[in-house]
C-alpha positions as a printed NumPy array, in Angstrom:
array([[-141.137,   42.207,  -80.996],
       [-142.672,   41.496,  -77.33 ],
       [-143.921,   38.318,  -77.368],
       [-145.69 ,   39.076,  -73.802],
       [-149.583,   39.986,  -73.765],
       [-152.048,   40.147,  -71.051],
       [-152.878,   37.484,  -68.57 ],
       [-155.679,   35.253,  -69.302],
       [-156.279,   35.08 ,  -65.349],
       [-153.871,   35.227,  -62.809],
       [-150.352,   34.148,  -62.893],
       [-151.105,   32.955,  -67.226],
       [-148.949,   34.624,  -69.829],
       [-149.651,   34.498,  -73.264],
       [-145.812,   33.728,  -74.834],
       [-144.28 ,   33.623,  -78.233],
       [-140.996,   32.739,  -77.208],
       [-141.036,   28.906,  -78.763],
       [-142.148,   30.172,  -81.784],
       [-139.736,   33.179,  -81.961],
       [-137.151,   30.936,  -81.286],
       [-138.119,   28.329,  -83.878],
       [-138.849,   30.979,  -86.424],
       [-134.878,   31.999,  -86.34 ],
       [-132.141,   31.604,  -89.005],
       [-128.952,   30.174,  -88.5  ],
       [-126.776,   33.012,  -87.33 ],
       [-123.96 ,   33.684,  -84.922],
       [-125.706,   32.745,  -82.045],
       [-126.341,   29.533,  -82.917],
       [-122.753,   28.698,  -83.746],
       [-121.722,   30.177,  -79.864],
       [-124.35 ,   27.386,  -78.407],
       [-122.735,   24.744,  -80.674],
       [-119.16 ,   25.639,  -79.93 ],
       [-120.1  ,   26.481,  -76.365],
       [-122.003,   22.944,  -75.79 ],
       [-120.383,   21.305,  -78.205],
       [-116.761,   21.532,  -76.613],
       [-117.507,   19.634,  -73.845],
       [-118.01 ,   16.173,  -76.255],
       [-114.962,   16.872,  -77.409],
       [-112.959,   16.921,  -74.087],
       [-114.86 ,   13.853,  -73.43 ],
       [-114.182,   11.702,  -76.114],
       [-110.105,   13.367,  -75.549],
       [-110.134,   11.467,  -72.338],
       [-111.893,    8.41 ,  -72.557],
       [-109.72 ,    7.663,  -75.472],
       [-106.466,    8.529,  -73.634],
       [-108.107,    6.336,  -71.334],
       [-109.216,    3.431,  -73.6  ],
       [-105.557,    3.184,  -74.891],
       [-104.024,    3.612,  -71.822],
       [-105.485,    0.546,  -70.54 ],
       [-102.596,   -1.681,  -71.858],
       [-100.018,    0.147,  -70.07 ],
       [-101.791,    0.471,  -66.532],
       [-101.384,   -3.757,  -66.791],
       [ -97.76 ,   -2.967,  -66.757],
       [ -95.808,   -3.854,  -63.404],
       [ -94.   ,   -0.424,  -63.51 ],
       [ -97.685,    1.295,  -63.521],
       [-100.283,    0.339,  -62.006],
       [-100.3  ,   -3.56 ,  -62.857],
       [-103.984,   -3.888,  -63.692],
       [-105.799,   -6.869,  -64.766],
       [-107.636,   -6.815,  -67.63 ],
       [-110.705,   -7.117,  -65.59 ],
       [-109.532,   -4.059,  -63.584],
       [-109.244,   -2.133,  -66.698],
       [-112.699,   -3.11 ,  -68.133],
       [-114.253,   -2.313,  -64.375],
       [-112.68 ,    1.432,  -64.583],
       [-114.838,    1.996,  -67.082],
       [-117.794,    0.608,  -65.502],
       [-117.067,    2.996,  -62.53 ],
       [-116.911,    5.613,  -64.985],
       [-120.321,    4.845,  -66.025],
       [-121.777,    4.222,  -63.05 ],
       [-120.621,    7.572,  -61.639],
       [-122.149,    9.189,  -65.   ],
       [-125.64 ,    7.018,  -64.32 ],
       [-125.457,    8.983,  -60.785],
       [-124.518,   12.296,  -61.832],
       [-127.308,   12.324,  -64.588],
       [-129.836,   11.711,  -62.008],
       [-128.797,   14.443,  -60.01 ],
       [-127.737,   17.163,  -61.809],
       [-131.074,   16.432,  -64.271],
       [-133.544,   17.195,  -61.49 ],
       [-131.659,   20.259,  -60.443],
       [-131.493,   21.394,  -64.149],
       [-135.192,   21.292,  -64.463],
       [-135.68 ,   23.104,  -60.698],
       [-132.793,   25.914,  -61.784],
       [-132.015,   25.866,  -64.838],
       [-129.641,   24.778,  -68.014],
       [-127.04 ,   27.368,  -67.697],
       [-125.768,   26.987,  -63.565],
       [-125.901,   23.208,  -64.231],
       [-123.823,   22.859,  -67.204],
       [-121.14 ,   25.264,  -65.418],
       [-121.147,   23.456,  -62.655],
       [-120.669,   19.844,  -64.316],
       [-118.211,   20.405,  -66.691],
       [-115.95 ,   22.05 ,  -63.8  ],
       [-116.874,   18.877,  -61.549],
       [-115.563,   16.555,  -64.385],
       [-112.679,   18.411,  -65.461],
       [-111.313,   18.773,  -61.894],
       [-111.485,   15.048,  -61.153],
       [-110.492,   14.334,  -64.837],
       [-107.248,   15.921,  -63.838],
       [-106.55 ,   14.061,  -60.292],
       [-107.332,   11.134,  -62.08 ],
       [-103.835,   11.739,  -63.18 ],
       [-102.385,   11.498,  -60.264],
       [-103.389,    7.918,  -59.093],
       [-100.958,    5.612,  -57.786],
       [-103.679,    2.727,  -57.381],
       [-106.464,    1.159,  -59.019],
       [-108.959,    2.23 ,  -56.086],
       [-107.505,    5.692,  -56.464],
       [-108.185,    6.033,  -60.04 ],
       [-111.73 ,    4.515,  -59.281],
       [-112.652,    6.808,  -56.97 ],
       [-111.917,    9.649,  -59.254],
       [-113.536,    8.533,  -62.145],
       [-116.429,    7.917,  -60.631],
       [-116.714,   11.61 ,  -59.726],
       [-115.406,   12.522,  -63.162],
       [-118.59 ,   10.141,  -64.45 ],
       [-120.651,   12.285,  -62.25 ],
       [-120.029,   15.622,  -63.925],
       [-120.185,   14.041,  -67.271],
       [-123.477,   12.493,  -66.517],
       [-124.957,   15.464,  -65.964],
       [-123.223,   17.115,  -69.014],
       [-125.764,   14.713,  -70.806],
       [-128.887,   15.739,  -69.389],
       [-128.044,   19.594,  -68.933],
       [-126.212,   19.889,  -72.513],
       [-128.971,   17.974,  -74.146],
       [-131.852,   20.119,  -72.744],
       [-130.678,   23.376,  -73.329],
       [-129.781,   21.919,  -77.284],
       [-133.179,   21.289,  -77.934],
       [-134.288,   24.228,  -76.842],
       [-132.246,   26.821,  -78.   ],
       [-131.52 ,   25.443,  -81.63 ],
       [-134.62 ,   26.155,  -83.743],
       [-137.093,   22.927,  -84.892],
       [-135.448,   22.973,  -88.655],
       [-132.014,   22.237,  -87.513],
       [-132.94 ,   20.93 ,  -84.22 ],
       [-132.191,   16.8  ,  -85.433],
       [-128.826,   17.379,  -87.37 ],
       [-127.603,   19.591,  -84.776],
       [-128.216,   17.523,  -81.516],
       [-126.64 ,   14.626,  -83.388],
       [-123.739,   16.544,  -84.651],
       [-122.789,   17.512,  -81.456],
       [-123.223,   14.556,  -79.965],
       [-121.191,   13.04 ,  -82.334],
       [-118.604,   15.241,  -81.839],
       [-117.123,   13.141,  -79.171],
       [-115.504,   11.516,  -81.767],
       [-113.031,   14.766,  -82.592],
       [-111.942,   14.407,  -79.397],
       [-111.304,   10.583,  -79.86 ],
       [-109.365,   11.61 ,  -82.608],
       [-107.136,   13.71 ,  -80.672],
       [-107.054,   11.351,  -78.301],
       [-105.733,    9.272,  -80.434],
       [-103.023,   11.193,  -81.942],
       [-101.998,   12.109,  -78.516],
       [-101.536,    8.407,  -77.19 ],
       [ -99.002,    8.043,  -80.34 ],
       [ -96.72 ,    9.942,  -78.805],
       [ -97.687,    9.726,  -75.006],
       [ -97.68 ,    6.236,  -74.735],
       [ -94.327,    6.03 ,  -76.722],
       [ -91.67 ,    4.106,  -74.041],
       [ -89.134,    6.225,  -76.577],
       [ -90.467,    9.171,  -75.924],
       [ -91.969,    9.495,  -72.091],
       [ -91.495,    6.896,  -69.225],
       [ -94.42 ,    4.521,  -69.396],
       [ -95.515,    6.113,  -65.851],
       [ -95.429,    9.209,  -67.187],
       [ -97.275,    9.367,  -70.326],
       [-100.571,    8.258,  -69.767],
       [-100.63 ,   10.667,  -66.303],
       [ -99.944,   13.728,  -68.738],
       [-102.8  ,   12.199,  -71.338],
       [-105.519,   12.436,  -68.035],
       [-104.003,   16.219,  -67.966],
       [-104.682,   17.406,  -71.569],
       [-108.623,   17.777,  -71.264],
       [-108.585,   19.77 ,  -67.986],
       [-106.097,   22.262,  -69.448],
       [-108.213,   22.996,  -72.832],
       [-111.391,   22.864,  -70.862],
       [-110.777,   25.99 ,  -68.659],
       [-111.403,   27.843,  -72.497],
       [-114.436,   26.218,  -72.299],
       [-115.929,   27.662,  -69.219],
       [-115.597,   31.15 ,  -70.473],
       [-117.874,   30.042,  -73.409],
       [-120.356,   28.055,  -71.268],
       [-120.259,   31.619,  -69.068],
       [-121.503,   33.484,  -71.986],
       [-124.334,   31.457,  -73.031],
       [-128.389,   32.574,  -72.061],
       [-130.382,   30.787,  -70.027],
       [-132.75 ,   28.949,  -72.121],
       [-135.967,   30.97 ,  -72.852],
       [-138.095,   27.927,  -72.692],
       [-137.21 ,   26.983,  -69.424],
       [-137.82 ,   30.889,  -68.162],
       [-141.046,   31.154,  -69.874],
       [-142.256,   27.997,  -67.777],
       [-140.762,   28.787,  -64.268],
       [-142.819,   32.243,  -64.367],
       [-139.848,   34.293,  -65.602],
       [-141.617,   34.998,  -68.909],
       [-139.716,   38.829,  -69.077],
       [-136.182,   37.193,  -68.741],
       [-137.46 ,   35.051,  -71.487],
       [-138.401,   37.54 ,  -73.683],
       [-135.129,   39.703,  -73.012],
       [-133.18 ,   37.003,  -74.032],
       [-135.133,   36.248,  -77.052],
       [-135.177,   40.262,  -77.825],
       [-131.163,   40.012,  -77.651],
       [-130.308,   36.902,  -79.468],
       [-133.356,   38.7  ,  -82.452],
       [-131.104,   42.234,  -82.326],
       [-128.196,   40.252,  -82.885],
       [-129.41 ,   38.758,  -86.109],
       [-130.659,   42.351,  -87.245],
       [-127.416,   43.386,  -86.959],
       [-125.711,   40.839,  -88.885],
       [-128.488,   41.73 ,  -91.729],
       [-130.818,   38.75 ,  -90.637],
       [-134.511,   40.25 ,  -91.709],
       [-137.117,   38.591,  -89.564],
       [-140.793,   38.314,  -90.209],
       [-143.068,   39.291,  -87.327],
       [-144.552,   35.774,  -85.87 ],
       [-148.666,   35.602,  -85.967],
       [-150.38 ,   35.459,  -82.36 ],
       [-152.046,   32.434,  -83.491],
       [-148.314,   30.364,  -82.385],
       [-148.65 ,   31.989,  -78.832],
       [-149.013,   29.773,  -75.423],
       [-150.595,   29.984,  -72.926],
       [-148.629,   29.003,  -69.588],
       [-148.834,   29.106,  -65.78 ],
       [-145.184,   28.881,  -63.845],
       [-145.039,   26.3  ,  -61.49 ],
       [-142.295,   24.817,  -59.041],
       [-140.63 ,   21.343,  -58.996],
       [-142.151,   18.442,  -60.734],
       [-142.948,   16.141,  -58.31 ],
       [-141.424,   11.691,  -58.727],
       [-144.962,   10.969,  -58.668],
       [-146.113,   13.357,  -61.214],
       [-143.073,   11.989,  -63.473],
       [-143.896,    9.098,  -63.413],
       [-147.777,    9.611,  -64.46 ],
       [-146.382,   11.28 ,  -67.181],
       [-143.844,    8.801,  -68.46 ],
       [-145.635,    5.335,  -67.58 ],
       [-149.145,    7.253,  -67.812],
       [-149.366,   10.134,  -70.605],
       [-146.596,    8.192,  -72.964],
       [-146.217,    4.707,  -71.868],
       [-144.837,    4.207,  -75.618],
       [-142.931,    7.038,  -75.716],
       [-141.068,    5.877,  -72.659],
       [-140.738,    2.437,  -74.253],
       [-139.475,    3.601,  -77.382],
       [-136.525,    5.665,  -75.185],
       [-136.065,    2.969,  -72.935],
       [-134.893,    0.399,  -76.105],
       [-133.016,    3.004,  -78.49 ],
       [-130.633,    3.673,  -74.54 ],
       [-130.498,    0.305,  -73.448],
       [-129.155,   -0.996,  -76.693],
       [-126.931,    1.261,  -77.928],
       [-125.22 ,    1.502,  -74.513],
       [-124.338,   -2.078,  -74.689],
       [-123.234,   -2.041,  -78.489],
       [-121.125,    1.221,  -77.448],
       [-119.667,    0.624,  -74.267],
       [-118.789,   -3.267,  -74.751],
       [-116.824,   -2.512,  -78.086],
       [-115.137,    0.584,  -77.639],
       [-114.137,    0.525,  -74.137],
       [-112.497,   -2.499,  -74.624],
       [-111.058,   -2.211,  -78.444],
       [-107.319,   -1.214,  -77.345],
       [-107.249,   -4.827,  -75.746],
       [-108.974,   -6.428,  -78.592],
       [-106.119,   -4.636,  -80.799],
       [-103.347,   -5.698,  -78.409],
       [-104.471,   -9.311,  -77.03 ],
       [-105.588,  -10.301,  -80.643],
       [-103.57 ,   -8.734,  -83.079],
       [-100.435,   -7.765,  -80.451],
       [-100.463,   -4.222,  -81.08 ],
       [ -98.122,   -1.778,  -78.867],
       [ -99.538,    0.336,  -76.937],
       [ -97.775,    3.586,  -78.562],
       [ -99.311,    2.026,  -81.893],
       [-102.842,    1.988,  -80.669],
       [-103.61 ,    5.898,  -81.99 ],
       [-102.999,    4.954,  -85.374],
       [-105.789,    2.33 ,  -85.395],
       [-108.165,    4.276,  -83.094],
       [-107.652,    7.433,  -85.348],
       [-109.238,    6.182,  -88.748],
       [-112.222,    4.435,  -86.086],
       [-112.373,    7.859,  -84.449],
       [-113.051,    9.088,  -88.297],
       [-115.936,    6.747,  -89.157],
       [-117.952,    7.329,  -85.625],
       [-117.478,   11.421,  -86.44 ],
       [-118.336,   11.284,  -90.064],
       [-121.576,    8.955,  -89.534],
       [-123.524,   11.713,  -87.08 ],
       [-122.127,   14.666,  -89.525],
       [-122.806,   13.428,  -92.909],
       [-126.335,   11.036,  -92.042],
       [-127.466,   13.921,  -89.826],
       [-129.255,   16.206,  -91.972],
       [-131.515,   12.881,  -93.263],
       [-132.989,   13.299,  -89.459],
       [-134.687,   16.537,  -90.355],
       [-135.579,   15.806,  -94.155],
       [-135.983,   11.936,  -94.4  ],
       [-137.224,   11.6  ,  -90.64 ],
       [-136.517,   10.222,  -87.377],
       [-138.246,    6.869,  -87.92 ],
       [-136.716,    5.861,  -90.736],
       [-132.953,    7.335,  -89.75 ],
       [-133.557,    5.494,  -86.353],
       [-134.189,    2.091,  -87.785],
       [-131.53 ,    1.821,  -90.399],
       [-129.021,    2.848,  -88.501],
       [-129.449,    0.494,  -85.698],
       [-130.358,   -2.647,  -87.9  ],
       [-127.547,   -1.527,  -90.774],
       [-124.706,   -1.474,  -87.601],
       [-126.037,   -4.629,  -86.287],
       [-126.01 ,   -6.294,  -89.251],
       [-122.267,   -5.534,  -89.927],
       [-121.735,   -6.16 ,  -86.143],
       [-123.094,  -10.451,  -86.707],
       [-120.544,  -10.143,  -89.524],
       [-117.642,   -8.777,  -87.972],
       [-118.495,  -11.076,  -85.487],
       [-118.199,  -14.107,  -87.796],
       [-115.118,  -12.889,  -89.329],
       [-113.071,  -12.631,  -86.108],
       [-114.089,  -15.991,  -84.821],
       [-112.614,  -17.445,  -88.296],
       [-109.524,  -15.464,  -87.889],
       [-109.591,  -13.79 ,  -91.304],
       [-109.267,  -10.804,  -90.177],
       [-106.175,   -8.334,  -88.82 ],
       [-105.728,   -5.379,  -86.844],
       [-105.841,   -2.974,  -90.191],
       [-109.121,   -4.696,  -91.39 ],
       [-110.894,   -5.064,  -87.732],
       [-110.335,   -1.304,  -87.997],
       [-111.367,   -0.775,  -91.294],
       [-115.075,   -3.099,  -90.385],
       [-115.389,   -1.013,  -86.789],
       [-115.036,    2.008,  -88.87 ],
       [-118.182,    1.108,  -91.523],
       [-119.953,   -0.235,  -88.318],
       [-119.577,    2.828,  -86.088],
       [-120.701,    5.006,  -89.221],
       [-124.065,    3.952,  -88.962],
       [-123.927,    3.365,  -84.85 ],
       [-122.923,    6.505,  -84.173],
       [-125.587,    7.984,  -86.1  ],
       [-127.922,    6.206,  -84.211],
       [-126.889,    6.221,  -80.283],
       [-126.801,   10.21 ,  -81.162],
       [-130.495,    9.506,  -82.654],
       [-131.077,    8.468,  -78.885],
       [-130.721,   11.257,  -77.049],
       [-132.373,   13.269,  -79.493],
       [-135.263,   11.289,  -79.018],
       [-135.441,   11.255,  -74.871],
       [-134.754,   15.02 ,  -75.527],
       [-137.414,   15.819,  -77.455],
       [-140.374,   13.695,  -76.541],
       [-141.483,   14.416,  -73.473],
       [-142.37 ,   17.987,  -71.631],
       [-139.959,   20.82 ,  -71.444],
       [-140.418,   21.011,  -67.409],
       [-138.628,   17.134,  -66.925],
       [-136.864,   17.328,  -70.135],
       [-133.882,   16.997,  -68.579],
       [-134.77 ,   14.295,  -66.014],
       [-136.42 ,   12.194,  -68.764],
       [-133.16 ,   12.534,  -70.352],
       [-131.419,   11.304,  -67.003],
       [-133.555,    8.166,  -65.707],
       [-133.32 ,    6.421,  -69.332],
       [-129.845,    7.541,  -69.65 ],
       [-129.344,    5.742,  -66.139],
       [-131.332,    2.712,  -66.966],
       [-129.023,    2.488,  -70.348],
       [-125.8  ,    2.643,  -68.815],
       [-126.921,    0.011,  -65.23 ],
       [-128.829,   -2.37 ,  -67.866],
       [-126.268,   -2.149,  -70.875],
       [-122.983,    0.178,  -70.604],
       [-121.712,   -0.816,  -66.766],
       [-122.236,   -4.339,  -67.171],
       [-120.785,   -4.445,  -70.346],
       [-117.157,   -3.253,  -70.546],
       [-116.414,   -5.609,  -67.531],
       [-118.128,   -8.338,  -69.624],
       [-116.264,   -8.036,  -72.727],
       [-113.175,   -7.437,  -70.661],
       [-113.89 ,  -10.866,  -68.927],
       [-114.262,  -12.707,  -72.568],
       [-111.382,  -11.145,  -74.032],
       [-109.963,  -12.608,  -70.567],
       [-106.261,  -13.787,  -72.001],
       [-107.077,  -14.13 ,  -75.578],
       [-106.549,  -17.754,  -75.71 ],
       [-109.97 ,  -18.392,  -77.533],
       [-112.016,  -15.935,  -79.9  ],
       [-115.24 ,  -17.898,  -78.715],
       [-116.519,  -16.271,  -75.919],
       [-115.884,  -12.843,  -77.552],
       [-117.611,  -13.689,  -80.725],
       [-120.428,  -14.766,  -78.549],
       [-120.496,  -11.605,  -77.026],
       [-120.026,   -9.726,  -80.214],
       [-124.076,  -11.621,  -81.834],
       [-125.244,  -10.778,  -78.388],
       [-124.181,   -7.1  ,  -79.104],
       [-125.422,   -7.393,  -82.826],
       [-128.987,   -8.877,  -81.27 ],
       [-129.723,   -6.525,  -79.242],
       [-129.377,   -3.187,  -81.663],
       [-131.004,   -4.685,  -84.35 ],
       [-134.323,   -5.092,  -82.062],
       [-133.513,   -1.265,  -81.064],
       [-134.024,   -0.967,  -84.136],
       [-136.963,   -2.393,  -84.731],
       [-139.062,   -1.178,  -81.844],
       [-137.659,    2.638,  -83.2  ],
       [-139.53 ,    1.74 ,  -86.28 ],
       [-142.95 ,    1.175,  -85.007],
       [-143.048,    3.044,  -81.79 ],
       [-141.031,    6.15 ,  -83.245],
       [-142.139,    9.633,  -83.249],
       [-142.016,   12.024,  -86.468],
       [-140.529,   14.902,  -84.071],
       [-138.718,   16.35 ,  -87.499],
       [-138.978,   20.201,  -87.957],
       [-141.58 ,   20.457,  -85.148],
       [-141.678,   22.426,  -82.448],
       [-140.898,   20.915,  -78.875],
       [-144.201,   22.045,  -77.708],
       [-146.224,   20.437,  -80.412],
       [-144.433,   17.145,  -79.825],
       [-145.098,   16.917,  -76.451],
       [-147.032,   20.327,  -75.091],
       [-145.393,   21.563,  -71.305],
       [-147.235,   20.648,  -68.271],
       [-147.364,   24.398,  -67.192],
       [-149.238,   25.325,  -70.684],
       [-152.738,   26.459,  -70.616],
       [-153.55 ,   26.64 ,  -74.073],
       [-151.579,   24.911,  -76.54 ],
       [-150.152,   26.412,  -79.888],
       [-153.096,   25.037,  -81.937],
       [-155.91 ,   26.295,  -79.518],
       [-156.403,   23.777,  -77.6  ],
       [-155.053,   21.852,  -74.378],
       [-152.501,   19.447,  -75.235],
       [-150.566,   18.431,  -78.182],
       [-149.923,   15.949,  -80.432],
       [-151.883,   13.038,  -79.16 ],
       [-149.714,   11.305,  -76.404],
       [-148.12 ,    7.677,  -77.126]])
């Protein structure tokens, strides 16, 4: 069914690709996007973990002695090269689309990924992954966008925060790998960790054939005046389903837009529409970033040394506590996922982040009175990271789906940036500094109610500035800045906050 009718007036189309596309069941295709998108997460969370419980042994003298400061400020580089890479691959994935972007970073990150390997000093290894941040960043913003649009509005929640959240499989990997990588028995402890950085550059060249073989998204083609692309695409992923014995009802002209194509999106115009048109929208994404990233990034990036400075794990004996932690963060976003699209956003939002930081001022308490051991530190992280991860995936959802389909993904990419400068850089080099020798639990425990503090108010503001986004369509939430005529008839959407 051709979703393309006559021009209103010059350069208008009258398009029922959002609603064809929303109208879809679940089918093959959607699987290919979620395996295709999906993979990258999980090559992610591979390496940071290798990474994460690697950091003991790079403070060895026969690697590449790092301080404990060092170790926390890798992964601030990390993050600061992601803050940088979101910002610029986000405005080039709204100029030329999803697809070439998300190519393009994930072969940026897996190529410095891999010479991270090689590093035979900490500025080295620095350097690297910084660029390997880069690519990632823009994994976020590209990944994210073309998610939201692709996936149709009655999945759209549980499937943004499944994938997401499946960073975590790779932890889990991760941290079955370092068992037997960072095992002195096993490999020399300059060798193992090198091989770890290798492992996610190897398994991702799979994953660029898949990204190859994903559409561009029809959204983005129906608003950059390539509504006939748009429709092909949705025509092929529509014969697909037929084929498979999907029977799909015609869609009434009533859903159609209305929309002009237009070029770049100007700074300025951005930023009428995010401080302007939804000043509390943009506060709302602002607060769920910002506090997650610090809850995140403090804790995880710096558990192995918690584990090791603490409760004197091994390095080689890391995995096996990172592994059932790995389980709770994957099983939070998989199992509480669905209640996104059937209990709702607001609600979702705002339990998860005040339920984690509730457990978080408890854990916190615990530690400092030294009742607690490596297996049930794990065991609290676990129960704590359930809910958490839940909710940081709840974030990006959010940014995603909020704000026009023509800056989607530079929305994405400035509060993404302002998260990781105002709460994920900062913060690993923080915690690394209380941790500092582990000869008090103080300054840690401080840092853990600061932590605590600060999601339980994301929490909060989710709850009264949130938007009910579940099972719409992304152009009633927020209706594109190229549309004419709006699904409903008029100019506009829902009303902007």
């Amino acid at each position: 069914m051709s979703s393309l009718s006559g021009a209103a007036s010059a350069g208008v189309v009258r398009s029922l690709v959002p609603a064809r596309m929303d109208r879809l069941p679940w089918n093959r295709f959607h699987w290919r996007v979620v395996v295709g998108l999906g993979a990258a997460w999980i090559l992610d969370g591979l390496e940071i973990q290798i990474v994460n419980t690697a950091g003991t042994v790079l403070t060895d003298g026969k690697t590449l002695h790092l301080s404990s400061a060092e170790v926390g400020l890798l992964a601030s580089v990390y993050l600061l090269g992601e803050v940088i890479g979101a910002l610029v691959f986000a405005r080039l994935a709204d100029q030329y689309g999803r697809k070439k972007i998300f190519l393009a970073t994930l072969i940026t990150y897996l190529v410095a990924s891999g010479i991270s390997g090689l590093a035979f000093s900490f500025w080295f290894m620095a350097i690297f992954r910084f660029i390997a941040g880069t690519g990632i960043g823009g994994e976020y913003t590209a990944i994210n966008s073309a998610i939201d649009e692709l996936i149709p509005s009655y999945y759209r929640g549980r499937v943004d925060i499944a994938i997401n959240g499946t960073y975590w499989a790779g932890a889990m990997i991760g941290a079955l790998a370092s068992i037997v990588l960072l095992n002195p028995g096993i490999f020399p402890i300059n060798v193992g960790w090198r091989i770890g950085f290798f492992l996610g550059p190897i398994i991702g060249i799979g994953v660029i054939y898949l990204r190859y073989v994903l559409p561009e998204s029809p959204r983005w083609l129906m608003t950059h005046g390539r509504e006939q692309e748009a429709e092909a695409t949705v025509d092929q992923i529509e014969e697909e389903a037929r084929r498979h014995g999907v029977k799909l009802e015609p869609v009434p002209d009533s859903k159609a837009l209305e929309v002009k194509g237009r070029g770049a999106i100007s700074y300025v115009e951005i930023a009428k529409v995010l401080l302007g048109k939804y000043p509390s929208r943009s506060f709302l994404g602002f607060s769920m970033m910002v506090t997650q990233a610090f809850l995140y990034n403090a804790i995880f990036f710096t558990s192995g040394l918690v584990l090791s400075k603490f409760y004197h794990i091994p390095p080689d004996r890391l995995g096996i506590y990172f592994f059932p932690f790995a389980v709770g963060n994957l099983a939070g976003p998989l199992i509480l996922g669905p209640l996104f699209d059937t209990v709702g956003r607001r609600v979702m939002i705002a339990s998860t982040y005040c339920g984690s930081a509730i457990l978080l001022a408890i854990s916190g308490w615990l530690f400092d009175q030294g009742v607690l051991n490596a297996t049930t530190q794990t065991g609290i992280w676990c129960v704590i990271f359930f809910f958490a991860s839940a909710g940081a995936s709840a974030a990006y959802l959010t940014v995603s789906e909020i704000f026009p389909l023509e800056l989607r993904a530079q929305a994405i990419a400035f509060f993404f940036a302002i998260s990781q400068l105002a709460g994920g850089v900062a913060a690993p080099f923080i915690f690394g500094a209380l941790i500092g020798n582990a000869s008090s639990r103080g300054p840690l425990t401080v840092g853990y109610y600061l932590g605590a503090s600060l999601m339980f108010v994301g929490g909060l503001i989710a709850w009264f500035f949130g938007v009910n986004a579940e099972r719409q369509s992304l152009e009633d939430i927020a209706s594109p800045l190229s549309a004419v005529v709006s699904p409903s008839g008029q100019t506009g959407s829902a009303p902007a906050r």
